[in-house]
C-alpha positions in Angstrom: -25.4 3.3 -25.9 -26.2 6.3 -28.3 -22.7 8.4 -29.1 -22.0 11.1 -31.5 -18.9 11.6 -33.2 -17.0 13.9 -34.6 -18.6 15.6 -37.2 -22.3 15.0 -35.9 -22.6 11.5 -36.9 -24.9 9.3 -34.3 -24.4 5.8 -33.8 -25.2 3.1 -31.3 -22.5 2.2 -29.8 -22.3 -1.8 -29.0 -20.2 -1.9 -25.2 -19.9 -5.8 -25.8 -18.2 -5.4 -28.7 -16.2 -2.4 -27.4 -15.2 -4.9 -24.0 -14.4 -7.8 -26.0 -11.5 -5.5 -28.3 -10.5 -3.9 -25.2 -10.0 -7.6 -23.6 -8.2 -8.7 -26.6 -5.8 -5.6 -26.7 -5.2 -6.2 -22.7 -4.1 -9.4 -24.2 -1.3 -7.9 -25.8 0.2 -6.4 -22.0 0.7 -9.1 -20.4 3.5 -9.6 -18.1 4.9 -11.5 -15.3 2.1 -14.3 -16.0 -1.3 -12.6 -16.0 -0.6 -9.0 -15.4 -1.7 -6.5 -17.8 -1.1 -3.0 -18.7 -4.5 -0.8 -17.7 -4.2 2.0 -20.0 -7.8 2.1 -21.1 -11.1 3.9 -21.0 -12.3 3.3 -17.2 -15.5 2.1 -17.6 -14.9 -0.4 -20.3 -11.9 -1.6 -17.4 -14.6 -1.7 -14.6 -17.2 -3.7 -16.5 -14.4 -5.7 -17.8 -14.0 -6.2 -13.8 -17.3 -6.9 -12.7 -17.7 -9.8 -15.4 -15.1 -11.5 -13.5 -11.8 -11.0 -16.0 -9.3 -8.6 -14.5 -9.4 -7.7 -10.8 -10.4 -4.4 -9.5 -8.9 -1.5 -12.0 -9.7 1.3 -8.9 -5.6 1.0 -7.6 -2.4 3.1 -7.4 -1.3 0.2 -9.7 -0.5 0.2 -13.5 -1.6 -2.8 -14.2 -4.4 -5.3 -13.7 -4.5 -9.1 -12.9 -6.5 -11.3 -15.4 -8.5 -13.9 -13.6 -8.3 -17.2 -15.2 -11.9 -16.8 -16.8 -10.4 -13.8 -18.0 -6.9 -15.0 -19.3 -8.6 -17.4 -21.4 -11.6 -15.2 -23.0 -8.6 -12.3 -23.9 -6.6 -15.0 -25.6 -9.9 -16.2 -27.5 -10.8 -12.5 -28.4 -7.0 -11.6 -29.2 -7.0 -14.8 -31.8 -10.6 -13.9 -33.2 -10.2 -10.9 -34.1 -6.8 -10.4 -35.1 -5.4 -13.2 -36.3 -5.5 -14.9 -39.6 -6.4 -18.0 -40.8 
């Protein structure tokens, strides 16, 4: 994905790499077990949905369920890229 940003610069834009932070951040939500907060960019949610780690983001809801495939690959991503040692 090709993007410009402010100021005119182009990059490519790597949407795994954007999924996986967004994943790790969802990380941070959770609540009453494997609920998460959904306040993020809607299609990173509904690709994030259709790999099979949060349920369907489309809802009146403001929040999200991790799947278990998901739980575990947002703790992974949470611990890989923000935690030390």
């Amino acid at each position: 994905m090709h993007n410009v940003l402010s100021g005119g610069l182009a990059v490519d834009i790597d949407e795994a790499k954007i999924d996986e932070a967004v994943l790790a951040l969802l990380y941070l939500g959770r609540h009453e077990g494997d609920r998460t907060w959904k306040g993020f960019d809607w299609d990173v949610l509904r690709r994030l949905h259709e790999a099979g780690h949060i349920t369907n983001p489309i809802s009146k809801a403001k929040s999200v369920v991790f799947t278990e495939k998901g739980a575990e690959a947002s703790e992974r991503a949470f611990r890989r890229l923000f935690c030390r040692g």
